[in-house]
N, C-alpha and C positions, 0 to 999 in steps of 0.2 A: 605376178599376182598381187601383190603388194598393191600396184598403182591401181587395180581392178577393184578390191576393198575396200583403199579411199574413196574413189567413185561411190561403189555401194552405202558408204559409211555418209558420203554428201548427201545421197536420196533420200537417204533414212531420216538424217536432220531436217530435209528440207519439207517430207511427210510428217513429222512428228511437231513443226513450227510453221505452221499455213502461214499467219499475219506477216511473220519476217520471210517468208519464202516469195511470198505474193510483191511485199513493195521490193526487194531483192530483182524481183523477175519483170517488173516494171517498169527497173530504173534501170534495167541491162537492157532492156528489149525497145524503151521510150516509148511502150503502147502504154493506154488507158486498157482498164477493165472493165469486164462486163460480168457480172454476176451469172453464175448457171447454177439454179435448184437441182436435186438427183429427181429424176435419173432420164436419160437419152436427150439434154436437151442439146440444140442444134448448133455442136458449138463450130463446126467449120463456118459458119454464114458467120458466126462472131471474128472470127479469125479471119476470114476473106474481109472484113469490113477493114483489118487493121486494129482491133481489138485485143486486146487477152483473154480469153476466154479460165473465169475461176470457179471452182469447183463449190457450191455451198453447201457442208454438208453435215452443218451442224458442229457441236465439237460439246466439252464439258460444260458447258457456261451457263451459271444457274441464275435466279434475279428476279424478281415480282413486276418486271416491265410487262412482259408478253399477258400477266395473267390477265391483263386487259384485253387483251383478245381471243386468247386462247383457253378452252378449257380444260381441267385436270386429265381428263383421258385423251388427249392429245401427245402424238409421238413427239418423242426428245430431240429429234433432227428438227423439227418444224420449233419447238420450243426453245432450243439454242437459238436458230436460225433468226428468228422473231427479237430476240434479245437481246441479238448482237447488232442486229439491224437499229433495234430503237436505244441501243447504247453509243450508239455512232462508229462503232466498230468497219462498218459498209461505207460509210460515206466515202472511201474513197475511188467506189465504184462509179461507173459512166452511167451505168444500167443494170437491170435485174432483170435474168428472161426466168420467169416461174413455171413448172410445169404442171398440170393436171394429172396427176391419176387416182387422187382419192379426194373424198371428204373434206377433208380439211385442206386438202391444196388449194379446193374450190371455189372454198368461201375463203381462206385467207387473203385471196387475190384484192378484192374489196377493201379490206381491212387494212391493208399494206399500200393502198392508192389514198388512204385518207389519211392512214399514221404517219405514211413517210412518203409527203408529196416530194421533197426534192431527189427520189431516187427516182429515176424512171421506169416503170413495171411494164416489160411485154410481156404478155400473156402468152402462153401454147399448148393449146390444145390437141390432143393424139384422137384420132379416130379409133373405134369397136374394132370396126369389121375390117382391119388393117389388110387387108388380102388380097380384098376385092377391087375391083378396078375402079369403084366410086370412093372406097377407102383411101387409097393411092393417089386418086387424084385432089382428094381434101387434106391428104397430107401433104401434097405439091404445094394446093393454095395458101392453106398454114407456114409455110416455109418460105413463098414469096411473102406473106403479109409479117412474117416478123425481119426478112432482107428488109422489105420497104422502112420499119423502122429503124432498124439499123443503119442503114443509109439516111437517115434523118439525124441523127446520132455524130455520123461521122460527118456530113456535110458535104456528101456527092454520093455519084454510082457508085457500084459493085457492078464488076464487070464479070462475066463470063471467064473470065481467064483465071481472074483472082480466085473465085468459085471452084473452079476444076483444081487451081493449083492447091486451094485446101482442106478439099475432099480427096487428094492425092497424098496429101502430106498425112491428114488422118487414117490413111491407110496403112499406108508405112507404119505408124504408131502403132495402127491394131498388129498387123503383123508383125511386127519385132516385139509385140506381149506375147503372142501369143509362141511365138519362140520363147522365152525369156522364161514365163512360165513351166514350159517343160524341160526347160534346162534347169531351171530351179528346182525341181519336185529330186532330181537325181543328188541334191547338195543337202542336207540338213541342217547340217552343222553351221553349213552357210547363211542359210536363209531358215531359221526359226520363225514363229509363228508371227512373229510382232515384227524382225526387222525385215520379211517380206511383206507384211502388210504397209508398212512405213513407206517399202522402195517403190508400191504401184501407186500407192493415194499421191506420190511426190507428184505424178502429171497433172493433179486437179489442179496444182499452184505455179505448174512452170509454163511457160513456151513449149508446143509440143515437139520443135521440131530442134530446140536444145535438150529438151530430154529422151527423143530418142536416138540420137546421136550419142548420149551417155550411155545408155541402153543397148545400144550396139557393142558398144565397149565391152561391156561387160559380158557380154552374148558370146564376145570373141573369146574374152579369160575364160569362161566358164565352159566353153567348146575344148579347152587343152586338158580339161582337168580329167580324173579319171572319177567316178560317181562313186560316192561316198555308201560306206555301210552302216546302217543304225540298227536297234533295235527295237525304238522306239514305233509305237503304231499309224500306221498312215490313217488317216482320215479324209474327208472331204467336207467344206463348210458350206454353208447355203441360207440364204434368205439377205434381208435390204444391207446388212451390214454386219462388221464382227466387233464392236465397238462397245463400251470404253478397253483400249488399247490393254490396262491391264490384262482383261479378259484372256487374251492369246497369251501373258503371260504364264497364266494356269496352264494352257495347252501342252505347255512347255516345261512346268513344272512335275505336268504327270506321264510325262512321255511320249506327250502326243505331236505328232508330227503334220503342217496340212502339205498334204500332197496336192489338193490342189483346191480348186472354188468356184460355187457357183454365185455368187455374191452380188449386188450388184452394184455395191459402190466398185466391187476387182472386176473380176474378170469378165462379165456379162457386158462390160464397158467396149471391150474389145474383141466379143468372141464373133461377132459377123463383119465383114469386107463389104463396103459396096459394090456392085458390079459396074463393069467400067464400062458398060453400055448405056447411053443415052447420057444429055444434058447433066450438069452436076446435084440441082437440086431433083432431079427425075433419080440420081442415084443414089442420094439420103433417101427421098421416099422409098423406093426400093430396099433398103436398107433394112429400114421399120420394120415392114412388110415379110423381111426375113427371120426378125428374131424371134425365135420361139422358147418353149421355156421359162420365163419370164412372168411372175404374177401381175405386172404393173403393163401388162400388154394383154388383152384380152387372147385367151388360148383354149378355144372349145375343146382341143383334144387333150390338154391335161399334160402336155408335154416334159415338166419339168420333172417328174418320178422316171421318168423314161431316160432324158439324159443324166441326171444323178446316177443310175443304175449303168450307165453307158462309160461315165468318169471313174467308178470306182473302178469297172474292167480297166480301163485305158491304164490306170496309174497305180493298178494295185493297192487298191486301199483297202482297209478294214474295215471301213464303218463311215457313217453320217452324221455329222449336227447339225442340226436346226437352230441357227441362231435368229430368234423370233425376237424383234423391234417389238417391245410392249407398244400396244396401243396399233399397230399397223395391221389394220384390218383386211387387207390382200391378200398376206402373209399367212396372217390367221384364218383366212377361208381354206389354203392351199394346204396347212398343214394335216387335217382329217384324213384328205386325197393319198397324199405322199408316205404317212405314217401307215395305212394299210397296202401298200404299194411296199416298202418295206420288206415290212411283215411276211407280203406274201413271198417275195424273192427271198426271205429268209437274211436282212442284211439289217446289224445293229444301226441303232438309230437310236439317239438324246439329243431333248427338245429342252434348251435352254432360254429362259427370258433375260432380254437384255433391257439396257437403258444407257445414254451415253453418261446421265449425272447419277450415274449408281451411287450410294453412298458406300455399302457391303456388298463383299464380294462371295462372300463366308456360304452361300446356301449354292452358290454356282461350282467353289470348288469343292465341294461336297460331294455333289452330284457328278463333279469331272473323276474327280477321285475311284467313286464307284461305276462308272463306264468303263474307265482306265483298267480297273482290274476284273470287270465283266470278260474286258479284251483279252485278258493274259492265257 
């Protein structure tokens, strides 16, 4: 068990230090990287070109660079992101694939081709009506149009092989989380709030097919052990992210336990498989097309009150937090929906505002405080 912890203990580091993680993983692997904005962008076609596909997702990093582009009600991922980009912190990126799902991803696209002409920016665009078969197939031609620049990038094809072999290896990933996670929910003691969050963010910065090969390891220690009793309360988290890191701290501090997430820097990352039918980029698109629940994917049915309510049964939880990104207007449409959804199933629910530069933490664990003993 011992050697299973050290492992644990490496992810944790490697999640909690992106910048030393990322050239660590660059100069073990001898790829270049390519930048990926959150959330779903296409990183196997990164990874088939011979790429590193890294994860951008913002982090503490405060500075008056961005305020040239961006304005005050603008989320904190985009506002890191911006600022580290025009701090030179990126450059040692090949490329940036940016992705569309709001406002401000939209227009930063612009912004970001004039401020930082030597970074190369591919754009990508998700379809509404991901479902349909004109969806599906705009989501193909999006996938060939950012291969072709990829393949611009690297300075040849992408072949069909390389394609299948890393939509295959991305599979194995999602699968051995999706193991991982429900072997974690049975540990606490193990996996507290913060150093599970640390050991999933670690794939945004590594090689995926070194980290889950790590991941397996540990899937093994954690398969001998016999599942831990607490008394602490299960919860399940939800919304873009559960960031800044202290945050989970509190979690932790009031007893709170996450059994598991619907999040979508964790586990929304890996909760659908592509089907091993058809051509490799026909099984990304297919992918899309699968994932539901999801604010940042257009979902006429409202799906994500439904599976929250589906996770608390599966994992025995107590309750729900809303961990709501200030400023992320998806999130904020969806919350109204899911809080009388709640309500009506009769299942606690607090609705926290986040910020990754929070200065005070003082009004969140106040409020964690008073949940923690609503629960007792």
């Amino acid at each position: 068990m011992n050697k299973i912890l050290q492992i644990i203990r490496q992810l944790e580091s490697a999640g909690e230090n992106p910048k030393e993680t990322i050239r660590k993983s660059m100069a073990q692997s001898g790829k270049k990287a390519i930048g990926c904005f959150p959330i779903y962008a296409p990183e196997e076609l990164v990874y088939s070109a011979g790429f590193l596909p890294i994860g951008m997702w913002g982090g503490p990093k405060n500075g008056t660079l961005s305020d040239r582009y961006l304005q005050t009600f603008c989320c904190s991922i985009m506002k890191a992101n911006t600022e580290l980009a025009l701090s030179g912190s990126y450059d040692m990126l090949s490329g940036i694939i940016l992705t569309a799902y709001c406002d401000t991803m939209k227009c930063i696209m612009e912004n970001w081709k004039m401020a930082l002409p030597h970074l190369r920016l591919i754009p990508m665009v998700y379809p509404q009506n991901r479902k349909a078969a004109s969806g599906v197939a705009f989501m193909e031609e999006e996938f060939t149009r950012v291969k072709a620049q990829l393949e611009e990038l690297r300075g040849g094809q992408i072949t069909e092989q390389e394609l299948t072999e890393a939509v295959d290896c991305y599979d194995d990933y999602r699968r051995t989380m999706q193991q991982f996670t429900k072997l974690a929910s049975r540990h606490p003691a193990i996996f507290t709030a913060r150093r599970r969050h640390a050991v999933i963010k670690a794939a945004s910065f590594m090689d995926k097919r070194v980290y889950t090969e790590k991941m397996k390891q540990i899937i093994c220690g954690l398969e001998k052990l016999e599942p831990e009793v607490t008394d602490h309360k299960r919860v399940i988290l939800t919304g873009l992210m559960a960031e800044p890191a202290e945050v989970l701290d509190l979690l932790e501090e009031n007893r709170l336990f996450v059994a598991a997430d619907d999040l979508a820097q964790e586990t929304r990352q890996f909760s659908v498989i592509a089907p091993k039918k058809g051509s490799a980029i026909e099984r990304m698109a297919q992918r899309i097309a699968m994932q539901d629940g999801c604010t940042f994917l257009y979902d006429a049915e409202k799906s994500r009150g439904i599976r929250l309510m589906e996770l608390k049964k599966q994992y025995n939880a107590d309750a729900i937090i809303f961990c709501q990104l200030k400023f992320c207007d998806p999130d904020e449409f969806d919350y109204p929906i899911i809080k009388k959804q709640m309500e009506a199933a009769e299942i606690p629910l607090l609705h926290i505002e986040l910020e990754q530069q929070m200065e005070s933490l003082g009004q969140i664990r106040t409020r964690l405080q008073g949940f923690a003993e609503i629960l007792e």
